[in-house]
Kinemage of the C-alpha trace (Angstrom):
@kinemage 1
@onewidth
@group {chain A} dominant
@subgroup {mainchain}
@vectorlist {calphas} color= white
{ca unk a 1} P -3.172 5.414 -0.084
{ca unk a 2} L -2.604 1.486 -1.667
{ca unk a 3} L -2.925 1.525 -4.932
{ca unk a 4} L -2.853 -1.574 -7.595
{ca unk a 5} L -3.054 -2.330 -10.974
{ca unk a 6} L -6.356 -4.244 -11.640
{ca unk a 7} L -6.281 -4.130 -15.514
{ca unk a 8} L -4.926 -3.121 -18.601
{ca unk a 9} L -5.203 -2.137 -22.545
{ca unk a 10} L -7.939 0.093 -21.246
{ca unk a 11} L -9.258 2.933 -23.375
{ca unk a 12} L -10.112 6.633 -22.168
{ca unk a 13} L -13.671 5.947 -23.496
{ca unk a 14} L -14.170 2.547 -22.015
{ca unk a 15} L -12.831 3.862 -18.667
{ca unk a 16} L -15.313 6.818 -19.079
{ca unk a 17} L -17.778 4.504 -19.596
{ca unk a 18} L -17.427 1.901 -16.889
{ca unk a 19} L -15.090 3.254 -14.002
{ca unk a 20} L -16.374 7.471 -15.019
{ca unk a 21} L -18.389 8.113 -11.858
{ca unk a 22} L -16.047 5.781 -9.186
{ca unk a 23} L -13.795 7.698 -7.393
{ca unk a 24} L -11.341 4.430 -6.490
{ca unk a 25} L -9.775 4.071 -10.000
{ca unk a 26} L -7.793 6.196 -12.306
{ca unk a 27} L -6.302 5.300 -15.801
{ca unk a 28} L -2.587 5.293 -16.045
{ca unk a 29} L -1.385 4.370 -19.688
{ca unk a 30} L -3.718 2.389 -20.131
{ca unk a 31} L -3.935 0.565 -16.849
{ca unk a 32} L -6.615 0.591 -14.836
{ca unk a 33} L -5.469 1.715 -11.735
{ca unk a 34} L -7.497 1.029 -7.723
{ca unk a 35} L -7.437 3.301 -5.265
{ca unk a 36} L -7.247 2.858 -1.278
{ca unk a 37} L -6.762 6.104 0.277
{ca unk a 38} L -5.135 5.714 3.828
{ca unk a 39} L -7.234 7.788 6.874
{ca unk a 40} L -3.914 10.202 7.128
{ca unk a 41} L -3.753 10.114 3.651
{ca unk a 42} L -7.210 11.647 3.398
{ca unk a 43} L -6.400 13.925 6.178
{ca unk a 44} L -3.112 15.287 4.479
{ca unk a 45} L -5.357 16.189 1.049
{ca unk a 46} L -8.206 17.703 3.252
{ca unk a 47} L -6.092 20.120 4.866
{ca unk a 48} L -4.311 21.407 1.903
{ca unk a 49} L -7.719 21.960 0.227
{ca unk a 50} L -9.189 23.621 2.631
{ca unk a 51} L -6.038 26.188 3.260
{ca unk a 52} L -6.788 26.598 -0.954
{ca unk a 53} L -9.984 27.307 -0.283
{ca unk a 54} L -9.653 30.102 2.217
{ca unk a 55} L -7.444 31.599 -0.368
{ca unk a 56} L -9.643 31.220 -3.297
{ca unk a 57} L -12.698 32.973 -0.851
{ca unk a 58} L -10.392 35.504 1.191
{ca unk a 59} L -9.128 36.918 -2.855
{ca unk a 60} L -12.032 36.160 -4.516
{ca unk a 61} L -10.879 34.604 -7.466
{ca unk a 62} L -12.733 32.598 -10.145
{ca unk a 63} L -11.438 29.647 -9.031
{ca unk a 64} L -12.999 26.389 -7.233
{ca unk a 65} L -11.893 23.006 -6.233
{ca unk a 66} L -14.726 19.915 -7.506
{ca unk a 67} L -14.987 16.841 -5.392
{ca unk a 68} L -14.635 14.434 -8.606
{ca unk a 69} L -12.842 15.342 -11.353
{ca unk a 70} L -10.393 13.715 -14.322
{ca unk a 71} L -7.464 15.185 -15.944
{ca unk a 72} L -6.855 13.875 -19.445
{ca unk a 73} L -3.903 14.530 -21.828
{ca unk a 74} L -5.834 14.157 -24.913
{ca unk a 75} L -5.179 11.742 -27.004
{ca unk a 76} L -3.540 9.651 -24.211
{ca unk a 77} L -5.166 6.513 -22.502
{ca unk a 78} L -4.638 8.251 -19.033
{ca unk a 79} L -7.523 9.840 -16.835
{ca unk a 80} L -5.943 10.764 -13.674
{ca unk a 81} L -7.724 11.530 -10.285
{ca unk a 82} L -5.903 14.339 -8.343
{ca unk a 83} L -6.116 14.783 -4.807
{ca unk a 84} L -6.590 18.354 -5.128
{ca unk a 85} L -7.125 19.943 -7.968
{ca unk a 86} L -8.145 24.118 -8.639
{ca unk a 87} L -9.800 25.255 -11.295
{ca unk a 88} L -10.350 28.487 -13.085
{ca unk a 89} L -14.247 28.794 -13.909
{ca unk a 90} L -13.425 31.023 -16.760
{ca unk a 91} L -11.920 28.243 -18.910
{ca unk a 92} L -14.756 25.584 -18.452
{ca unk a 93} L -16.311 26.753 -21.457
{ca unk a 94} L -13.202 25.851 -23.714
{ca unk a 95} L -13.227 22.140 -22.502
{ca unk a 96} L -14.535 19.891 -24.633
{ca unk a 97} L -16.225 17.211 -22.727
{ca unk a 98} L -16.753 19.212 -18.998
{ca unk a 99} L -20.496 19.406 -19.935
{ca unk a 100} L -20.777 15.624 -20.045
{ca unk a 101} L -18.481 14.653 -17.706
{ca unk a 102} L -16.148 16.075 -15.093
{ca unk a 103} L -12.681 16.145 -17.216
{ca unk a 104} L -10.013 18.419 -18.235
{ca unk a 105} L -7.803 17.950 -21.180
{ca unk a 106} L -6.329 21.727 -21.298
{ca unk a 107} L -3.637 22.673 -18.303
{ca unk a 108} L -4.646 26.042 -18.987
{ca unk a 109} L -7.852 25.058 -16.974
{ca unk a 110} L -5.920 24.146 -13.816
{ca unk a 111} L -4.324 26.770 -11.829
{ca unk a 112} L -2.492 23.943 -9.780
{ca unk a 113} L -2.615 20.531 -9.069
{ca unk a 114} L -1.559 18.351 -5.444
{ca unk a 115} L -0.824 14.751 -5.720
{ca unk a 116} L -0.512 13.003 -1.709
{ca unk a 117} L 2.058 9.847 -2.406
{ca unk a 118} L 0.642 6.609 -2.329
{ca unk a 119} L 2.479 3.456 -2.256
{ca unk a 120} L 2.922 3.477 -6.335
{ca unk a 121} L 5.054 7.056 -6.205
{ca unk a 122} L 6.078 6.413 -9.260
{ca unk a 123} L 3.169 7.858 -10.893
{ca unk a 124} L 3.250 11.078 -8.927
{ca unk a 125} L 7.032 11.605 -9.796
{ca unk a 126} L 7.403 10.212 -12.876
{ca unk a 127} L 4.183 9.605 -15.160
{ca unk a 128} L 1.884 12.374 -13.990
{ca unk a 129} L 5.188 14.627 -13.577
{ca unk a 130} L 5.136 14.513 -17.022
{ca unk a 131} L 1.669 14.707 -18.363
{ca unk a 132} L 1.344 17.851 -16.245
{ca unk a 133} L 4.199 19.337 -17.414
{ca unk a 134} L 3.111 18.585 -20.862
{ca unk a 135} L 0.057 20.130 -20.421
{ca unk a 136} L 2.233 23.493 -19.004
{ca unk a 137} L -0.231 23.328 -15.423
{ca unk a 138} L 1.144 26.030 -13.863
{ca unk a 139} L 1.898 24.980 -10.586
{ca unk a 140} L 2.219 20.835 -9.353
{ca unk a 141} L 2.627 19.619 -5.679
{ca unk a 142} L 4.195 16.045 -4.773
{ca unk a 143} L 3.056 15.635 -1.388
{ca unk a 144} L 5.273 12.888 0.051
{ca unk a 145} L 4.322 13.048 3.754
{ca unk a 146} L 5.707 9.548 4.315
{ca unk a 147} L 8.956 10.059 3.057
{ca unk a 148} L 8.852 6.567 0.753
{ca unk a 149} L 9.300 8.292 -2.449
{ca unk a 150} L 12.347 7.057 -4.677
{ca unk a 151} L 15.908 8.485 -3.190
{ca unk a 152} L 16.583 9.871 -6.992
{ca unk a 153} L 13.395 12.429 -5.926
{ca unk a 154} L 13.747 13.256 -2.492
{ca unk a 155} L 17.685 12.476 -1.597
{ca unk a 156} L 18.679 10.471 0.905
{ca unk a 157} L 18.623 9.410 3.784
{ca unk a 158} L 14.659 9.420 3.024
{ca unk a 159} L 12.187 11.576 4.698
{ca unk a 160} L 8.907 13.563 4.551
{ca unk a 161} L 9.158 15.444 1.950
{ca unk a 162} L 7.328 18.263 -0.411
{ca unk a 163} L 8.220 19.003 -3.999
{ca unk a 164} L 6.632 22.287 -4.917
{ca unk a 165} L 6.768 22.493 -9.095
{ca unk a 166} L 6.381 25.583 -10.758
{ca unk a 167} L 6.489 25.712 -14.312
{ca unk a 168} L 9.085 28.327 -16.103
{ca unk a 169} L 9.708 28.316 -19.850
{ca unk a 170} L 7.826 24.815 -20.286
{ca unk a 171} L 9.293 23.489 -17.707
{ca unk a 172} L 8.947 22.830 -13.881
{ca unk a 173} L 12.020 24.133 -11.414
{ca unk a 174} L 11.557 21.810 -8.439
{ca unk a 175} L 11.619 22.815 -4.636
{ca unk a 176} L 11.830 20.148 -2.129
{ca unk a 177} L 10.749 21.030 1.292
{ca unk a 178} L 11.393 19.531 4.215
{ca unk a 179} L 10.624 19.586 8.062
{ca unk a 180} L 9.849 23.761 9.434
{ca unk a 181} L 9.227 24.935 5.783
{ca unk a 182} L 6.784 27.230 4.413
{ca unk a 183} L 5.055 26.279 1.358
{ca unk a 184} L 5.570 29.077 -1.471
{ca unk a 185} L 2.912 28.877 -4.520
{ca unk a 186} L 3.188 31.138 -6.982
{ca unk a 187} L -0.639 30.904 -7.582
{ca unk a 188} L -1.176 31.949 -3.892
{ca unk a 189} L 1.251 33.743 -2.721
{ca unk a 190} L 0.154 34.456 0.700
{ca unk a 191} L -0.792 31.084 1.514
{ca unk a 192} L 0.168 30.023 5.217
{ca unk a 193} L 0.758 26.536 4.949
{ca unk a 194} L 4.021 24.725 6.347
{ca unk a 195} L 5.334 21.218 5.732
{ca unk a 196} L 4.724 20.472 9.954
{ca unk a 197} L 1.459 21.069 8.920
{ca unk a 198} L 1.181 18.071 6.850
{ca unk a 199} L 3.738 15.519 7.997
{ca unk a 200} L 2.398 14.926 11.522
{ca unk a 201} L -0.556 13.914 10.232
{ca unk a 202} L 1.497 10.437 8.972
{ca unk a 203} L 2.491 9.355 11.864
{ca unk a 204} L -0.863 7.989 12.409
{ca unk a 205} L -0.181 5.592 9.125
């Protein structure tokens, strides 16, 4: 996915109110953020939600994945889009502004969160890293199936890469998985989903 910076000093409730319902923009500190999602890129956030999604069915849990949603720290000027993003049904009732609009401002909503890279990786490692740690979501994935993530994140020399985050005491413990991995989640334990799953699908970039 290409992704640019179109404009800044934007509020949370004049992004709502102009950019709420378009899927290619986010808000990022205040700047407005555009969104070009790659074909692979698409492909890479299809499959993982759909191996969620036999999960969430095969257990049935209370738990769903929307096609449009926002996740907001409150009080921040961020509204970010996720790739994939689960949610527990039983919590919608505690959000403040679901009923109006598709967001969440409580991490105690999401069960678990999956970012796919984009060419501005810096908000999936960094920014968002943050915010969703904040906001104690349980479980975060940095999909990196392109390997162009910073070497500080995924060592070096640079290559596909997953970092599985799973939050303990407040904090995440990171994982990074490479080629022939299985990924472990905490929040679905018996998932069978490997990294040579994913990466493949990049070489058509």
């Amino acid at each position: 996915m290409v992704s640019s910076v179109v404009k800044t000093g934007i509020s949370f409730d004049e992004f709502i109110a102009q950019y709420g319902d378009d899927t290619g923009y986010e808000l990022i500190d205040g700047e407005l953020i555009e969104m070009e999602p790659t074909g692979p890129h698409e492909q890479v956030a299809a499959l993982v939600s759909r191996k969620l999604n036999v999960e969430i069915d095969r257990l049935e849990l209370p738990y769903f994945i929307p096609h449009r949603c926002l996740i907001q720290p409150l009080g921040s000027a961020s509204a970010y889009r996720p790739d994939v993003v689960v949610l527990d049904e039983q919590m919608l009732a505690q959000e403040p502004l679901w009923t109006r609009e598709p967001v969440i401002t409580m991490g105690a909503t999401v069960k678990l969160v999956v970012e796919v890279v984009s060419t501005n990786w810096q908000n999936d490692y960094a920014r968002k890293y943050e915010d969703y740690e904040a906001l104690a979501i349980p479980e975060y994935w940095i999909v990196d199936y392109l390997g162009i993530g910073g070497k500080y994140y995924i060592g070096s020399p640079k290559q596909p890469t997953v970092m599985v985050c799973h939050l303990v005491d407040g904090e995440y413990q990171k994982t990074l998985l490479r080629s022939n991995k299985l990924i472990e989640s905490l929040q679905f334990p018996h998932l069978k989903l490997s990294t040579d799953q994913l990466f493949p699908l990049g070489r058509n970039s």
